[in-house]
C-alpha positions in Angstrom: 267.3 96.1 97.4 269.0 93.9 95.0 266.2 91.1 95.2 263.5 93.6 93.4 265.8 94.3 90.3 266.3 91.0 89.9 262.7 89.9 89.8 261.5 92.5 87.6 264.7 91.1 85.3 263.5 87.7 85.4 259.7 88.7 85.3 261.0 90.2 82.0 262.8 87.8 80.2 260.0 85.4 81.3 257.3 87.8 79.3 260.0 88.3 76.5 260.6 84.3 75.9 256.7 83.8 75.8 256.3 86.9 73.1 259.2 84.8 71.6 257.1 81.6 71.2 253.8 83.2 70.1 255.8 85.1 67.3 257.3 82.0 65.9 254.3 79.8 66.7 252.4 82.4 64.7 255.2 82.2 62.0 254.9 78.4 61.9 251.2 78.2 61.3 251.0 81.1 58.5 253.6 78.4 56.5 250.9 75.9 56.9 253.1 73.6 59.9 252.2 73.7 63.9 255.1 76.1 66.1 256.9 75.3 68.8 254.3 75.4 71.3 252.1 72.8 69.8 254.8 70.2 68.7 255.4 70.4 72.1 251.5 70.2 73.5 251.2 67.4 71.2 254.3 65.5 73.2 252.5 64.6 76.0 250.0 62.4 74.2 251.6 61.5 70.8 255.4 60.0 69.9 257.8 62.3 70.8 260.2 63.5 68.6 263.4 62.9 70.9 262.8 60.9 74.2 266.3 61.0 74.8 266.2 64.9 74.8 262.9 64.5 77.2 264.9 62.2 79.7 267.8 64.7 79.5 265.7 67.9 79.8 264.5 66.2 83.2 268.0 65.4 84.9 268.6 69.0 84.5 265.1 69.9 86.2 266.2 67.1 89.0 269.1 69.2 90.1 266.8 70.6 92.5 265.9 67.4 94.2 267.0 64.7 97.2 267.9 61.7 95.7 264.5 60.7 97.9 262.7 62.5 95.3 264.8 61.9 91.9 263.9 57.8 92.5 260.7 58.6 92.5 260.4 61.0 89.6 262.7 58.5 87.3 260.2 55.6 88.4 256.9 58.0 87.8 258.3 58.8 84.1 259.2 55.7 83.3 255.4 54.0 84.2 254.0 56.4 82.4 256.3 55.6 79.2 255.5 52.0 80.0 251.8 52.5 79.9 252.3 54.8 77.2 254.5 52.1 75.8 252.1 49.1 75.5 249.0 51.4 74.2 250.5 52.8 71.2 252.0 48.7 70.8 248.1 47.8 71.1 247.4 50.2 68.6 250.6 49.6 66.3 251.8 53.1 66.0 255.0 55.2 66.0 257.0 54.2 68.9 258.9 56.7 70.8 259.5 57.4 74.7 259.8 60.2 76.3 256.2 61.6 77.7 256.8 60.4 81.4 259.6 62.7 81.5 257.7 65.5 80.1 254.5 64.7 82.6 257.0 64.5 85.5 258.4 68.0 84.4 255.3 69.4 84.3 254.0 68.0 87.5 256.8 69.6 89.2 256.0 73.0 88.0 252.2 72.5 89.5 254.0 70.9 92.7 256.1 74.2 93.3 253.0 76.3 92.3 250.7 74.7 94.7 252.4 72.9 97.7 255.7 75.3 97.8 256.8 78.9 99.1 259.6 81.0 99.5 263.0 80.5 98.2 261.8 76.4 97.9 259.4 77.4 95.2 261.7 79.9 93.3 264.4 77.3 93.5 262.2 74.4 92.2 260.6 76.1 89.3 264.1 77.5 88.4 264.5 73.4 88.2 261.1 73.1 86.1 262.4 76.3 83.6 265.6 75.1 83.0 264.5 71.9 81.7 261.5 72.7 80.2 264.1 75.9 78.2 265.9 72.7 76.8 263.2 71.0 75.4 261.7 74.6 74.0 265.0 75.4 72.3 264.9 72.1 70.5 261.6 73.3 69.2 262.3 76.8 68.5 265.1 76.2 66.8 263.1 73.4 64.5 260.4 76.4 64.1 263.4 78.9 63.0 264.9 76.5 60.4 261.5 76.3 58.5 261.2 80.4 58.7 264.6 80.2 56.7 264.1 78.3 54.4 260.4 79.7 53.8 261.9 83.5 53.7 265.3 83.2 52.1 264.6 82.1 48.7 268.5 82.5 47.5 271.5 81.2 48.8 275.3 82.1 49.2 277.0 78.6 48.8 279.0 80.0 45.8 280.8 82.4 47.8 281.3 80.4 50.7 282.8 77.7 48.9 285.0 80.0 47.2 286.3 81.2 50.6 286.3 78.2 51.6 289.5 77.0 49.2 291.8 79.6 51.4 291.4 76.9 54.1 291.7 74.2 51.4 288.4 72.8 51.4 288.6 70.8 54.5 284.8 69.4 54.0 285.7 67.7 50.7 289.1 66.3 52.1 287.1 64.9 55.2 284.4 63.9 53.5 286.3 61.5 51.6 287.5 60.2 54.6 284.3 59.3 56.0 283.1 57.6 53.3 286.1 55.7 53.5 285.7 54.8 56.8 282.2 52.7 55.5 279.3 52.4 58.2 281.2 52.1 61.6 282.9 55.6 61.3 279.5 57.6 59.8 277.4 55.9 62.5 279.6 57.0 65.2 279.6 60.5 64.0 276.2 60.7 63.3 275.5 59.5 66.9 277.6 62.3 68.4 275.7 65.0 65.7 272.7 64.1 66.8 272.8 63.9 70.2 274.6 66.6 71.1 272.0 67.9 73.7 272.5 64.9 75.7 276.2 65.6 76.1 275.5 69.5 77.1 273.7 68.1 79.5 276.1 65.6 81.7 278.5 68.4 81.5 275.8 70.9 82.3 274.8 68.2 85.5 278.4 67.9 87.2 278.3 71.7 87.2 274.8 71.8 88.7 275.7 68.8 91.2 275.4 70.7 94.4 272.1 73.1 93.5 270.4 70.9 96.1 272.8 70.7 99.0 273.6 74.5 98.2 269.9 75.2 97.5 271.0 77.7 94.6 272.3 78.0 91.2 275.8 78.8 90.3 275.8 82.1 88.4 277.2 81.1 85.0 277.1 77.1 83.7 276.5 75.8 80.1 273.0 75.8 79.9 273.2 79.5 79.9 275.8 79.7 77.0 273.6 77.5 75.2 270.7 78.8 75.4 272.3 82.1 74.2 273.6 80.3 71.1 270.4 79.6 70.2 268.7 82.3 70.5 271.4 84.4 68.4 272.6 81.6 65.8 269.0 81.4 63.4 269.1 85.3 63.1 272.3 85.3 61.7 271.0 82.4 59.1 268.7 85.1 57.9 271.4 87.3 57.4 273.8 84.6 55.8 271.7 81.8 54.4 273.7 78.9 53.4 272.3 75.3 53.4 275.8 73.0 53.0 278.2 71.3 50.6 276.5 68.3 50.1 273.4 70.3 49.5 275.0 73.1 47.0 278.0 70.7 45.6 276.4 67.5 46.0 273.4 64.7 44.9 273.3 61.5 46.9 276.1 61.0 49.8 275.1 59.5 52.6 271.7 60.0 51.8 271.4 63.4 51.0 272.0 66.1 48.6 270.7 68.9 46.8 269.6 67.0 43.8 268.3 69.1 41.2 268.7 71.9 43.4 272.4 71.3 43.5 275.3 73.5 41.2 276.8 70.4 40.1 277.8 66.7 41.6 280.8 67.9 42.9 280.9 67.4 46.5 283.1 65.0 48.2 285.4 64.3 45.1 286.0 67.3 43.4 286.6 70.7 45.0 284.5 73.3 43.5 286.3 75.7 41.0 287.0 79.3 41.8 284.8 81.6 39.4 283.1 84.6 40.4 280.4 83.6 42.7 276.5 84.8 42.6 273.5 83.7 44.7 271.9 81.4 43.6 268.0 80.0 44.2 266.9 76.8 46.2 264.1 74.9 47.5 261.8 76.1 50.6 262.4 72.8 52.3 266.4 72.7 53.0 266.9 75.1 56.4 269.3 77.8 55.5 271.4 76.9 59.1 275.4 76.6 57.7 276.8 80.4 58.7 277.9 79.6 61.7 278.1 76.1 62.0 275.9 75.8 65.5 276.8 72.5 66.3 280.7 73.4 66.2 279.5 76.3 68.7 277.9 74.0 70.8 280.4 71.4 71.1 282.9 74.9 71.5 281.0 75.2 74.3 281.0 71.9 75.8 284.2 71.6 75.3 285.1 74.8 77.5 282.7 74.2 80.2 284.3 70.7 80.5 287.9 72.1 81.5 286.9 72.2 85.0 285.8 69.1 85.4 287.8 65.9 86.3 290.0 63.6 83.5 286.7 61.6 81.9 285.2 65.4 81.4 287.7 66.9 79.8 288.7 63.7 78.0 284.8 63.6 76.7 284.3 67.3 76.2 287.5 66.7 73.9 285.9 64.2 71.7 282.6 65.4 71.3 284.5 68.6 70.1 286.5 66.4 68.0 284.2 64.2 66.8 281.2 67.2 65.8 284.1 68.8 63.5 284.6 65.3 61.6 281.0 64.9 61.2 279.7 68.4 60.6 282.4 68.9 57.7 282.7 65.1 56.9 278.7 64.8 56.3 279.1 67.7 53.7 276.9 70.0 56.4 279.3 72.6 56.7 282.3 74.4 54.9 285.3 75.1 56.8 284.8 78.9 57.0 281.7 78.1 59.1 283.5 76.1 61.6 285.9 79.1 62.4 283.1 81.3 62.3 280.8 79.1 65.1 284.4 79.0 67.2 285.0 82.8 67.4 281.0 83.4 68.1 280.9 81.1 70.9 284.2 82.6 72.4 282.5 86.1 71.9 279.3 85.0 73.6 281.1 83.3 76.6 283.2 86.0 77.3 280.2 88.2 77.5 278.2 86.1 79.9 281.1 85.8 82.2 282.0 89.6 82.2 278.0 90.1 82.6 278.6 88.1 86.1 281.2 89.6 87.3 280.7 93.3 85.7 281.2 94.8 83.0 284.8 96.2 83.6 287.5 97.4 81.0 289.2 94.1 79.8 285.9 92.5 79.5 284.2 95.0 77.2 287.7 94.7 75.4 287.5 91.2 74.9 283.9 91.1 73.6 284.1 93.8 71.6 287.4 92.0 69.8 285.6 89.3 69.6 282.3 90.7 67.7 284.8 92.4 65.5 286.4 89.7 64.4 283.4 87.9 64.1 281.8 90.3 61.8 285.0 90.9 59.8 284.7 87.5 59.1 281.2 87.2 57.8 282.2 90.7 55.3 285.3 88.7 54.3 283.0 85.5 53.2 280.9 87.4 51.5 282.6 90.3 49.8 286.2 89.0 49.5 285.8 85.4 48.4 287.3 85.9 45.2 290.1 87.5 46.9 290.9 84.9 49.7 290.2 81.7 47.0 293.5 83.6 44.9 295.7 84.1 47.6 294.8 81.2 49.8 298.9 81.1 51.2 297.8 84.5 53.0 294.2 84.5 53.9 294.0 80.7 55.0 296.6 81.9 57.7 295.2 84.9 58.4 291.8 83.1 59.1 293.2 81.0 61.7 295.4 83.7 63.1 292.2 85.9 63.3 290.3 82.7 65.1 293.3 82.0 67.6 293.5 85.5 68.2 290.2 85.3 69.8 290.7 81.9 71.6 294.1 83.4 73.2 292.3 86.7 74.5 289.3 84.9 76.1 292.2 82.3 78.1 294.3 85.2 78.5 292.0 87.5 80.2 289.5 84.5 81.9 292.9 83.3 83.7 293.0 87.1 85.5 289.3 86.5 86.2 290.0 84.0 88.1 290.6 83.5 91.9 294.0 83.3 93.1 294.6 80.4 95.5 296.3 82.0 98.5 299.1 80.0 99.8 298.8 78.4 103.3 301.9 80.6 105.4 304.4 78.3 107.0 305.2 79.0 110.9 309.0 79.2 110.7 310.4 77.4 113.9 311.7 80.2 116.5 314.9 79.9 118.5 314.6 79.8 122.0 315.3 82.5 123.9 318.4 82.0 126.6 
């Protein structure tokens, strides 16, 4: 009885994500750019974007596989990246790998089609879906970033940098810092910005370590949670459009700025000043993708799915989280307000995956519904009580973090009853001998 349900749930998700990709593909081209689903057509001939994403996206689908058959997939995608490799050398033109991993992927998913049944096939193209959803998400959310800046012709930097003074303007201080680190410290950070997919996915791999000796999929792991975050995240840039600091405030760090688009050259030196905000207009180029920062929800993420794991996890998923917060506010990408806003929204959305596991019971729907609260609270705050919080920063920079921990502390709080308590082994107490 309970396989039935669950087919006609994944049969529906599977129609919903395709409607998904022909809406924003059909979005994409009325702006004059190709969607999702051709960027990634075109991947299988042409330069790929992001191999490394490719070669990550195809680890996860390996889950699924002997060892046997992961030597033989890695040495299939990498001849074909080889060959791919020395035509478009021949040719002189853009060099980028990746395909191989993107043929093997999709040679899987005819493999399970045509030559397996039964659970084996279900379990293999779970493989094929799950990588194939990491590259799509890269593309979708490339596809969604161009809707934003194409639809929201107004911005609301001014307010959020004039919330952003209760917290004491953490992306100007930080910034500072970066530059004065020089090229080492930005390269580093921009490394861990970037690839950010690529360390979802080791985590997401020592969680998925045992699909193929167990032959199934734990129920909840972090390619779920991230999946979720990216699916929710660009609707609430439409909602709260806000491109950045060094966009808004700034004209030429690092390499970017807003130019003539910007208020003024303020950004990392001098904090902005408090005066009344107003929205203001910007270019249809810059994504409107600052409220909340994604990135510090992603690396939120990794760095709770990493607890589990053993001391060079944790140690990473702590760095990656600590090293996304320097760069996001230290490359002028982000305010400070967005940061605490990405933190409580990934908190919310983890809590409500685990309680949809395990069933929705009273604590759970307690916890998520604190959690949206305070994550909607915050978004009013920014936007209608800016002048409010930048005045009395003593009490609302506080209360912002309070409100934050708040969140954290509930989800630990209520995740440690969810938990399975380790019964202790019962010691035999030695008998006296009867006389």
């Amino acid at each position: 009885m309970w396989r039935r349900p669950r087919a006609v749930l994944w049969t529906a998700a599977g129609v919903a994500v395709l409607g998904f990709l022909i809406t924003l593909e059909i979005a994409a081209r009325h702006y004059g750019v190709p969607g999702p689903m051709t960027n990634q057509a075109r991947e299988l001939i042409f330069a790929p974007k992001s191999g490394p994403l490719l070669y990550a996206s195809m680890a996860l689908m390996m889950v699924v596989l002997t060892w046997r058959q992961r030597f033989i997939a890695t040495a299939v995608a990498v001849g074909i990246d080889i060959a791919f490799f020395l035509v478009r050398w021949a040719i002189d033109a853009k060099m980028m790998f990746g395909n191989g991993a993107l043929w093997v992927i999709l040679g899987y998913a005819v493999i399970a089609v045509t030559r397996r049944t039964g659970r084996e096939r279900v379990l293999l193209l779970k493989g094929v879906g799950l990588g194939l959803l990491l590259v799509a998400g890269r593309k979708t959310g490339d596809a969604w970033l161009l809707i934003t800046s194409k639809t929201r012709p107004t911005v609301l930097d001014q307010y959020v940098a004039t919330a952003d003074h209760a917290l004491g303007n953490p992306s100007w201080l930080v910034g500072r810092v970066v530059k004065a680190t020089g090229t080492i410290g930005a390269h580093v950070l921009d490394y861990v910005y970037i690839q950010l997919a690529v360390a979802a996915v080791v985590v997401a791999l020592y969680q998925l370590r045992n699909v193929a000796v167990e032959r199934r999929f734990p129920r909840h792991h972090l390619v779920r949670t991230f999946l979720v975050i990216g699916l929710l995240g660009p609707g609430i840039y439409m909602i709260f459009p806000v491109v950045g600091p060094v966009f808004a405030y700034g004209t030429g760090a690092f390499g970017t700025g807003g130019e003539h688009w910007a208020m003024a050259d303020l950004w990392p030196h001098t904090p902005p000043p408090v005066i009344t905000p107003h929205e203001m207009p910007y270019d249809e180029i810059t994504p409107r993708n600052c409220m909340p920062s994604l990135h510090t929800a992603w690396a939120t993420a990794i760095f709770i799915h990493s607890r589990k794991g053993p001391r060079i996890l944790r140690y990473a998923g702590t760095f990656w989280l600590i090293a996304t917060l320097g760069a996001t506010l230290g490359f002028g990408y982000h305010y400070g307000v967005d940061l605490v806003a990405g933190v409580v929204f990934t908190v919310t959305i983890e809590a409500a995956l685990r309680s949809l596991d395990r069933g929705w019971d009273r604590t759970g729907m307690k916890l998520v519904a604190y959690g949206a609260t305070v994550f909607v609270t915050l978004l009013v705050s920014y936007r209608f009580l800016p002048m409010q919080m930048a005045t009395h920063s003593w009490v609302s920079g506080p209360l912002l973090i309070l409100a934050m921990v708040s969140v954290i502390y509930g989800y630990v709080r209520t995740t440690e009853l969810w938990e399975p308590k380790a019964v202790p082994a019962q010691r035999t107490e030695p008998q006296p001998e009867l006389v």
